[in-house]
N, C-alpha and C positions, 0 to 999 in steps of 0.2 A: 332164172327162167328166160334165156337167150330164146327170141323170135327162130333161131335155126335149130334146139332141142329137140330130137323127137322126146313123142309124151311117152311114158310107160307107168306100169303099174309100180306104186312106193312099197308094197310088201308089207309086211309085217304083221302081228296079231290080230286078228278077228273078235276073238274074244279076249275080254278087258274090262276092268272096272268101270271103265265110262261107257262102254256096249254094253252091260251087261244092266250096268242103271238106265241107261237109254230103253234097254228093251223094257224095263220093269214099270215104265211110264206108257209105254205103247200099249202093253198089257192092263194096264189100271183104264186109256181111252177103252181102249177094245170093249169093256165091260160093261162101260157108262154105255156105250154106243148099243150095244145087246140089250140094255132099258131102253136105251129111246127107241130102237126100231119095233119093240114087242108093248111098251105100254105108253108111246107117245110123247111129243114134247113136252106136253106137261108136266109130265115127272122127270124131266129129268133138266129145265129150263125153267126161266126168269121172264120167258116173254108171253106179253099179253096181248089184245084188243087195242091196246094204244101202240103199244111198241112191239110189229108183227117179227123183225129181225134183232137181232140181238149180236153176241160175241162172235159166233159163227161167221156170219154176212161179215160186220166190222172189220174181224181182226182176220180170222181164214180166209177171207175170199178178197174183201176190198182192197188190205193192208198186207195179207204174204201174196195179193199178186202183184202188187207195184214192186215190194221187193223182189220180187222174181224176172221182174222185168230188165233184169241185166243182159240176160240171153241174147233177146232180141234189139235192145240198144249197143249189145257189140255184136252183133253181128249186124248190125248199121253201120259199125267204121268198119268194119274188115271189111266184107264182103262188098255190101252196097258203095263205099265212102273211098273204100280202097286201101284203107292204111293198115296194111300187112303190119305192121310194129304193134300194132295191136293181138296176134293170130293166138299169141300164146294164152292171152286170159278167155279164149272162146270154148274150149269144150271144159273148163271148171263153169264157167257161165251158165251154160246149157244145161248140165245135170242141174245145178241148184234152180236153173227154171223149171226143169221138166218137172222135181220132185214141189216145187212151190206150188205151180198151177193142178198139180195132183191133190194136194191139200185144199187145193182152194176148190178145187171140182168134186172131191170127197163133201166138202163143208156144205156144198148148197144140199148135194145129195144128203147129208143129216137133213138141212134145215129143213126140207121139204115135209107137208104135213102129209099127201099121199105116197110116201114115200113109191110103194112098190107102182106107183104110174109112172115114173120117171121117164119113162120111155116114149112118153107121149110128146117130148121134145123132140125126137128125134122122126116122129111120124107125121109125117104130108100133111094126115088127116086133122092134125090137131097145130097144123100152125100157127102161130101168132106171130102177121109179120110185122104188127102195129106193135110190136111190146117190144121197149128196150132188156128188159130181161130174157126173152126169147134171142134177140140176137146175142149176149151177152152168154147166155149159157152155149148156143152154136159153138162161137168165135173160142171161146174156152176151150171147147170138147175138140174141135179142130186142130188148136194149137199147140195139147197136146200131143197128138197123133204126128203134128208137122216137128216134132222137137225131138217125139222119135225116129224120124225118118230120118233127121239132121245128125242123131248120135250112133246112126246104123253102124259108121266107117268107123266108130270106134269098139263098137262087137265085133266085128267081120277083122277088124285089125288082130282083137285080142285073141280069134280064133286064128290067126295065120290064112285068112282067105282074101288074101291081094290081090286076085285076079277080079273076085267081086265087089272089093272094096272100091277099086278103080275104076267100077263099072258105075257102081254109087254114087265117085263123087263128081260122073260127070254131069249127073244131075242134079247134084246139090243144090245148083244154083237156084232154082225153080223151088226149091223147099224153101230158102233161104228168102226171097221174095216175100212169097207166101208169108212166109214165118215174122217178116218185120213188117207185114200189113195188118195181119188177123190182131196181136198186137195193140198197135197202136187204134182200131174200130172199140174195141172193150171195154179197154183201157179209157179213152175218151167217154164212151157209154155209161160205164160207173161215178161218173161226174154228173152222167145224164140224168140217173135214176134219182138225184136227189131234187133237181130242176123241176120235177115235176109233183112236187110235196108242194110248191107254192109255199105259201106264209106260213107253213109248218116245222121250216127250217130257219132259225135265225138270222138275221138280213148280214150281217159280216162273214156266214157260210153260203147264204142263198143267193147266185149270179145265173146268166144266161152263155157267163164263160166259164161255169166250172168243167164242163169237156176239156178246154185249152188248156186250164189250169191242175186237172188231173194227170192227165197226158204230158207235160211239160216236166210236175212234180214225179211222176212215175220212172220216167228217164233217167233224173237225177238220182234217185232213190236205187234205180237200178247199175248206175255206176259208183255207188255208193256201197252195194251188195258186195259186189265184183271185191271192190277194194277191201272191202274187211272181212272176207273172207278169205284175199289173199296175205291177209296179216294174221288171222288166225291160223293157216295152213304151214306161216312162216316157224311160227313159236311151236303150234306143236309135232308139225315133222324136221325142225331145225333144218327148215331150207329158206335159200335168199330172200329176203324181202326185197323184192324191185321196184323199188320207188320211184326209179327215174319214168317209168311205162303207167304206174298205178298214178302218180302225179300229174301226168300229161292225162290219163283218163278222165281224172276227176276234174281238170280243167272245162271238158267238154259238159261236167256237171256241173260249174262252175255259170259257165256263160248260161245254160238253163237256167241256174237259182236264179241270176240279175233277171232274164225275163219273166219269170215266173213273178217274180217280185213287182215288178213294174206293173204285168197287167193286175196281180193281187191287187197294190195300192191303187189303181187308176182307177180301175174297176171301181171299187169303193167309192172314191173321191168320186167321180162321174155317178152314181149312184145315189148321192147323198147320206149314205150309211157309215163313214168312216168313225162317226163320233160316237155310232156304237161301240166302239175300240174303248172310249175312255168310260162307260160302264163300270161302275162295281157289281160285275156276275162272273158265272163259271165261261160261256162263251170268249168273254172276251178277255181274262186270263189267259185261256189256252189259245186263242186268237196272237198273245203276244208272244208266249212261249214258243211255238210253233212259228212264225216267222223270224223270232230270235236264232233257233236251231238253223233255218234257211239263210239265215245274214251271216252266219258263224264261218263258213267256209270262205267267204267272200276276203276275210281280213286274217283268218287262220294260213290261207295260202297267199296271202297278196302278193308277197314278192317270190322273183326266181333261188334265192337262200330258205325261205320259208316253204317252198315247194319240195325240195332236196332235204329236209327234216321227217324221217319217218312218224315221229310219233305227232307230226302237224298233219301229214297225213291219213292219219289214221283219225283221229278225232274229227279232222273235217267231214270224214266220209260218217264218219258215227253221228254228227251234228246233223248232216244230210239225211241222212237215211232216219233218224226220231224224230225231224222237222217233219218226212212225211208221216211217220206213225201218229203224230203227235194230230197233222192236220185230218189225215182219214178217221180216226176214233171221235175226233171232236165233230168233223161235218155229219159223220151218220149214228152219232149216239149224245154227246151232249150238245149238239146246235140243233136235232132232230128235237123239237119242244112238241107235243102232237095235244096238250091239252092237260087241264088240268085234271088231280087224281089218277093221272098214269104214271107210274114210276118204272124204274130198272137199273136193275142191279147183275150181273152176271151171277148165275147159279154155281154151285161146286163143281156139279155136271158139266156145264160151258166149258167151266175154267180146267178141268182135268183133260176134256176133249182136247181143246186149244194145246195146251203143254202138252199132251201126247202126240200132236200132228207133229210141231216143232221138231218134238224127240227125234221120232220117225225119219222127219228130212233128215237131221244132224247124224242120224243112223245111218241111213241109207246114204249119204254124203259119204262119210267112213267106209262105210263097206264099197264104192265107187271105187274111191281113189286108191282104194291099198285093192282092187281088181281087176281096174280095166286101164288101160291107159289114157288119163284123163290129164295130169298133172306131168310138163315136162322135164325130162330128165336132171337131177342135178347134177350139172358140172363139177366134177371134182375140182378145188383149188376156189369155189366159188363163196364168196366172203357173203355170213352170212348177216342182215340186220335186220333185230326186230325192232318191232316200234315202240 
């Protein structure tokens, strides 16, 4: 994947056994989804009076938009930072954000109990400019829009319209701004919404820095994406694994985890809550495991030989990226304690939705790369390594 490749379409079959299973999961959400919008969350969810959000919120919105967040953390070193050696992993980035943050903006749209007012989000009349959920859903609905404008030059390419294409990216710039600010406001924000539970969230999840701490984790998680999605694309279109570009990446995920980590423990430590950590409960297991996953990268890549190892690589970034899963499901579902006689469990319903969003991205990922020019060119002669 040489920085000078033009990108083109990989070709090859549409339909396949793994699209064709893909689609047969899209099709099972679809159905579930057809119960909840005609007879209610209830029948078709786990959530109650104590616990108003569930898998949806957790896993669709809070957890695939961190990981989606690679988009706009590389398009912080290209564009913003400047480091063109980055150019080549930005529009695999972009798709996997556009179709993340599509999930994650489908999922609130489930969770909503008036579904069909939706709309009232987006009307003057019904503003809430005091609610961090209201700016959260904005900056979402936004960011999509700004991620298509950023992948216009790769339509207008696939159609052979250079003249308009050119005309597109002299404005890129301006999307691209936009697109690494909306971002990092949300992203912070989903930190926020739990700040505001007070004593309802367990004191080694509940801080007045989880904004920094979201935002910081979200980065990583997002260069994390990048990277294992470029080791999945390595194996199964048998093209280079570039290690020496995805290693330098994950560096920059790297210097995050240390501070992510630093404020994590100080925080605590300044808090006086750290010796919740040594607890016999479900918090602070997953307290441990979830920073374990964020330390792993740290001694996984330490040295410049241990960076130049594809399959160090790849695990770091897989460490990174479940450090975050691991920390978002624990802050808004098992550190979320709301009282006693309230339980939750995700429903069949949830859990099919959830696997069906997934599907869908990995589908539509697929049908991307083998369509539009997203992925660039393999060099003949170009040795290939997986991890």
């Amino acid at each position: 994947m040489s920085a000078h490749a033009p990108a083109a379409p990989v070709g090859g079959k549409l339909v396949t056994p793994v699209t064709l299973s893909l689609l047969v999961m899209v099709l099972a959400m679809a159905a579930v989804i057809g119960v909840r919008l005609v007879y209610g969350l209830g029948a078709t969810t786990n959530m109650n009076q104590g616990y108003p959000w569930g898998l949806w919120i957790a896993w669709d919105v809070v957890t695939g938009s961190a990981l989606a967040g690679g988009g706009f953390a590389t398009a912080l070193l290209v564009y913003i930072l400047n480091r063109g050696e980055y150019h080549p992993l930005i529009r695999p980035a972009l798709v996997a954000s556009l179709l993340g943050y599509m999930q994650a903006g489908i999922s609130v749209f489930f969770d909503l109990g008036r579904w069909w007012d939706f709309w009232h989000i987006f009307w003057p009349k019904y503003a809430q400019v005091n609610s961090v959920l209201f700016e959260v859903a904005l900056c979402i609905t936004a960011y999509i829009l700004i991620i298509m404008l950023e992948l216009m030059p790769v339509v207008l390419e696939r159609l052979g319209w250079e003249n308009a294409r050119k005309k597109v990216d002299r404005l890129l710039f301006i999307f691209v701004a936009v697109g690494v600010l909306l971002p990092m406001m949300h992203q912070s924000s989903l930190g926020t919404l739990l700040v505001v539970f007070g004593p309802q969230v367990h004191p080694l999840y509940q801080s007045n820095l989880l904004p920094i701490l979201f935002l910081t984790s979200t980065i990583g998680m997002g260069y994390a994406a990048v990277t294992i999605e470029g080791a999945i694309s390595s194996v199964g279109l048998n093209r280079p694994f570039e290690k020496e570009i995805l290693a330098k990446l994950l560096q920059v995920g790297r210097v995050l985890m240390v501070l992510y980590l630093v404020v994590r423990f100080g925080d605590l430590i300044w808090r006086g809550a750290l010796g919740r950590a040594f607890e016999l409960s479900l918090p602070a297991l997953m307290f441990w495991i979830e920073n374990f996953l964020f330390a792993a990268p740290l001694w996984l890549l330490a040295t410049k030989e241990h960076r130049m190892q594809a399959r160090r690589i790849f695990l770091g970034a897989m460490a990174m990226a479940l450090g975050g899963i691991v920390y978002r499901l624990s802050a808004f579902l098992v550190a979320y304690q709301t009282g006693a006689g309230w339980h939750y469990f995700p429903s069949l319903g949830e859990l099919t939705v959830t696997v069906g969003l997934i599907a869908f991205e990995v589908l539509a990922i697929i049908l991307a790369i083998r369509l539009l020019p997203i992925l660039p060119v393999h060099q003949p002669g170009m040795r290939s390594t997986t991890p």
